[in-house]
C-alpha positions as CSV (number, residue, x, y, z in Angstrom):
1,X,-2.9,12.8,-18.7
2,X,-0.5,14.0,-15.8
3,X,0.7,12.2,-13.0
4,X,1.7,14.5,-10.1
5,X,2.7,12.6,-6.9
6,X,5.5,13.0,-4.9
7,X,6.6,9.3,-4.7
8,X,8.4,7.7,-8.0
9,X,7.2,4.6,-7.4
10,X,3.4,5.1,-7.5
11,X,3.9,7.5,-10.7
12,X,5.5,4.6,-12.3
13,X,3.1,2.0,-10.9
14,X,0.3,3.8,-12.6
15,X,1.8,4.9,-15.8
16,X,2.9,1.6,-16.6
17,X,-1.1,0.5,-15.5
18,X,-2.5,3.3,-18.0
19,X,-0.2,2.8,-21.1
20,X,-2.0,-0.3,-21.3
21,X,-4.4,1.2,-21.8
22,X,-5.5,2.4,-25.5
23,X,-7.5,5.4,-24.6
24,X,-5.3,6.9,-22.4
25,X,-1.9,8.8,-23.3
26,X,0.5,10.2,-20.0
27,X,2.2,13.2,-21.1
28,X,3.9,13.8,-18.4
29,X,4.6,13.7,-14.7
30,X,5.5,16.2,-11.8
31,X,6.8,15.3,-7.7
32,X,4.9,18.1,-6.0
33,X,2.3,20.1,-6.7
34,X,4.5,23.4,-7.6
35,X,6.4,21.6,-10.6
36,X,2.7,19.6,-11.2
37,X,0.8,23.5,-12.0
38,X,4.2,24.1,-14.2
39,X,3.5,21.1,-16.0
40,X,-0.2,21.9,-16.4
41,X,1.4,25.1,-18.2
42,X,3.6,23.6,-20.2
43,X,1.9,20.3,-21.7
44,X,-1.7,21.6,-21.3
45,X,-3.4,17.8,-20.3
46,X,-6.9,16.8,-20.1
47,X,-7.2,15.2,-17.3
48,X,-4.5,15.9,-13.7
49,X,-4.0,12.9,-11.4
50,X,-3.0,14.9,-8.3
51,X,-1.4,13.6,-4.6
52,X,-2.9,15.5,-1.8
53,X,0.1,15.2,0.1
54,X,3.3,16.4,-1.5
55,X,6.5,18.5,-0.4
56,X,7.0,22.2,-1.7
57,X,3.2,22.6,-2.8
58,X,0.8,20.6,-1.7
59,X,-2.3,18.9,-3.7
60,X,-4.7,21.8,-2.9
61,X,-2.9,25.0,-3.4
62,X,-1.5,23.2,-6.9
63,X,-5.3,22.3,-7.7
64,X,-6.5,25.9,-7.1
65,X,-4.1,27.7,-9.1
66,X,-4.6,25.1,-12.2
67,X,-8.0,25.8,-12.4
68,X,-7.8,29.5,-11.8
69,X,-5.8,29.2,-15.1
70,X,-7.0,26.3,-16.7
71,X,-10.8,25.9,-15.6
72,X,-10.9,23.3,-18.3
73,X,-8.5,20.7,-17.3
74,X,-10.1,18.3,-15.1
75,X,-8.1,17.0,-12.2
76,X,-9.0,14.0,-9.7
77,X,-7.8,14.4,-6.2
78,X,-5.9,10.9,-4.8
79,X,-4.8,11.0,-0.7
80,X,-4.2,8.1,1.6
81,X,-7.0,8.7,4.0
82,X,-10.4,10.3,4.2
83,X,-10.5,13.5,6.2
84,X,-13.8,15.6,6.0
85,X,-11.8,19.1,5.5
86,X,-9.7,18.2,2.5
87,X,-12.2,16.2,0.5
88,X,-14.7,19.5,0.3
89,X,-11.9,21.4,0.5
90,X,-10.9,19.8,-3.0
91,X,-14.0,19.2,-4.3
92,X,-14.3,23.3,-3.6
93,X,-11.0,23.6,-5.1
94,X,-12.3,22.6,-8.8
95,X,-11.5,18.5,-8.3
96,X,-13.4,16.2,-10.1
97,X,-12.9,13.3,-8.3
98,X,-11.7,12.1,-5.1
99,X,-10.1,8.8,-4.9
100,X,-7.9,6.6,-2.4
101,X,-4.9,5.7,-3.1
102,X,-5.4,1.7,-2.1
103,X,-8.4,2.0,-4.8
104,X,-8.3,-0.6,-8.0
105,X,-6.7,0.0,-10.8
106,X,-9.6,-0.1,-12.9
107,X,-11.2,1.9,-10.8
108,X,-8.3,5.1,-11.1
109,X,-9.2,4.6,-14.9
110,X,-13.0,5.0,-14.4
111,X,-12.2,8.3,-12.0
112,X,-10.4,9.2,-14.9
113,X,-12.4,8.3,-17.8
114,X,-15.0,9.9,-15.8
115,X,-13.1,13.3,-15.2
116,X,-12.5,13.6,-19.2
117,X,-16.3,13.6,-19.9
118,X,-17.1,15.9,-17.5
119,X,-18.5,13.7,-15.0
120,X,-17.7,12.9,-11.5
121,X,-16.2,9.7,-9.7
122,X,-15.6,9.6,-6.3
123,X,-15.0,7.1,-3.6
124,X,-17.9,4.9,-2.2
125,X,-16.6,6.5,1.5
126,X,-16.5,10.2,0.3
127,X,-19.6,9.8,-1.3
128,X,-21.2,8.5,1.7
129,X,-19.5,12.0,3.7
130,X,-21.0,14.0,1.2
131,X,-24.5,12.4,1.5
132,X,-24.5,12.8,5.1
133,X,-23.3,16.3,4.7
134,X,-26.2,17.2,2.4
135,X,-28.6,15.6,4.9
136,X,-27.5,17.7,7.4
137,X,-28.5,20.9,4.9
138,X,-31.5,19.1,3.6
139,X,-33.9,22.3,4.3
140,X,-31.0,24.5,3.0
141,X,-33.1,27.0,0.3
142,X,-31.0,28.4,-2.7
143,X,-29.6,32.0,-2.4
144,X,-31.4,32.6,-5.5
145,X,-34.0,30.3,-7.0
146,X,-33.6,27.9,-9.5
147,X,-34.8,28.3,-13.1
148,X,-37.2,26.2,-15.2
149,X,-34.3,25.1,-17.1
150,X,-31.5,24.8,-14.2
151,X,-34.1,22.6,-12.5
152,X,-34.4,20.4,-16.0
153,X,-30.3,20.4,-15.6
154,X,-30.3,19.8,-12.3
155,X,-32.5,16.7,-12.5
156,X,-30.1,15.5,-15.1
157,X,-27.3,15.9,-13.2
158,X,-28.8,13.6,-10.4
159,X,-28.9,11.3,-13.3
160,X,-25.2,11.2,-13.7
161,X,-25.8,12.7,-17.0
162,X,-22.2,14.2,-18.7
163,X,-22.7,18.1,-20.0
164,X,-22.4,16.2,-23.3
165,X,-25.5,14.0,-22.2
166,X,-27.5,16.9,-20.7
167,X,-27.3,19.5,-23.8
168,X,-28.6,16.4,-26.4
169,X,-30.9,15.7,-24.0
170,X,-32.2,19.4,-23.8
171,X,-31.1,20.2,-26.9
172,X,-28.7,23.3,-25.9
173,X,-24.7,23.1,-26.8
174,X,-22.7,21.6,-24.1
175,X,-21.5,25.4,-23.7
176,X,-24.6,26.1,-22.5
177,X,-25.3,22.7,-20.0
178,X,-21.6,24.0,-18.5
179,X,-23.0,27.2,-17.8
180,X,-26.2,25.9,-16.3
181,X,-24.4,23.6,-13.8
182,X,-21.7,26.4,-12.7
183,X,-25.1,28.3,-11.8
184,X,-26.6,25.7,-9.7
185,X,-23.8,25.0,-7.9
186,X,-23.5,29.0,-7.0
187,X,-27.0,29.5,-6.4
188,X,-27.2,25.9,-4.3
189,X,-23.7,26.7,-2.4
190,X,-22.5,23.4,-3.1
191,X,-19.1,22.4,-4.4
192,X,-19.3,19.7,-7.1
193,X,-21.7,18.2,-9.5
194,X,-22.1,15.2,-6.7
195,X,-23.2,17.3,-4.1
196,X,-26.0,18.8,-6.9
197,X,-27.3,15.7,-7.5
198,X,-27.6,14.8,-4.3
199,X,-29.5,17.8,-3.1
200,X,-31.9,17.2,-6.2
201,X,-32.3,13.2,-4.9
202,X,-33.2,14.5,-1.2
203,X,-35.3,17.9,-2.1
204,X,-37.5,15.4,-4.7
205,X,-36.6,16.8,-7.8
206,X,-35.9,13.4,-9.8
């Protein structure tokens, strides 16, 4: 686990919160988002905790350029406010999760727990943005159409089902479930695995 905010206090705030905590383990921390991609380098985490809003490099640009390199580490966007443009613009980004920063503490922990499975946690409000995004596209067709099988993963993704969850259930590797949902998303246009279960809940596929 990395922390990577630009203000000392909320990085200790929520390392002392998650060392509590026995399944997590903070490895490190960074103040902006330049030293946070570094760090990413360096200690190779699981799971990033990134501010939005940071001096030097912002939340975004670090976000980006950790997932170019490391599409495997999972990283949950935290900001102050809600603003249309940077939540898809993280979710687009490679972010698992978006979260406010006045949000529970237990709830940071679920976004995170949530992250490290492969699953996605995101705000009651920036849930309700995306659901009234994907109502405005509801008639939207694929660039390509879906197959058998990416419809069978795409209706278990609007069960909130883990890669993990959706390769027992079909009995592929978890390799293979990743796969599947980086080709919905491309052939649906949509950003995260939110906005895919989403579009299967309004186009009736569940």
């Amino acid at each position: 686990m990395l922390l990577v905010d630009d203000h000392a206090v909320v990085r200790r705030g929520l390392r002392g919160f998650l060392e509590l905590l026995n399944d997590f383990d903070v490895v490190g921390e960074a103040e902006n988002g330049r030293e946070g991609v570094a760090a990413a380098d360096r200690l190779a985490p699981d799971v990033i905790l990134m501010d939005l809003l940071m001096p030097e490099m912002g939340g975004l640009e670090a976000i980006a350029a950790i997932k170019q390199e490391h599409p495997e580490i999972e990283i949950v966007a935290v900001t102050s406010f809600i603003e249309e443009e940077k939540v898809t613009s993280a979710l687009e980004a490679g972010a698992s999760g978006y979260l406010l920063k006045d949000a529970e503490a237990e709830e940071v922990a679920q976004a995170i727990r949530a992250a490290y499975h492969g699953e996605v946690h995101l705000d009651p409000a920036v849930s309700r943005l995306l659901a009234q995004r994907m109502r405005a596209r509801k008639d939207a067709e694929p660039v390509e159409p879906l197959t058998g099988r990416e419809k069978e993963v795409l209706s278990q993704l609007a069960k909130g089902a883990s890669n993990k969850e959706i390769a027992y259930e079909l009995g592929i590797t978890e390799r293979t479930a990743r796969t599947h949902v980086s080709n919905i998303l491309g052939k649906l246009g949509l950003a995260s695995r939110t906005q895919a279960a989403l579009y299967a809940v309004e186009h009736k596929l569940v």
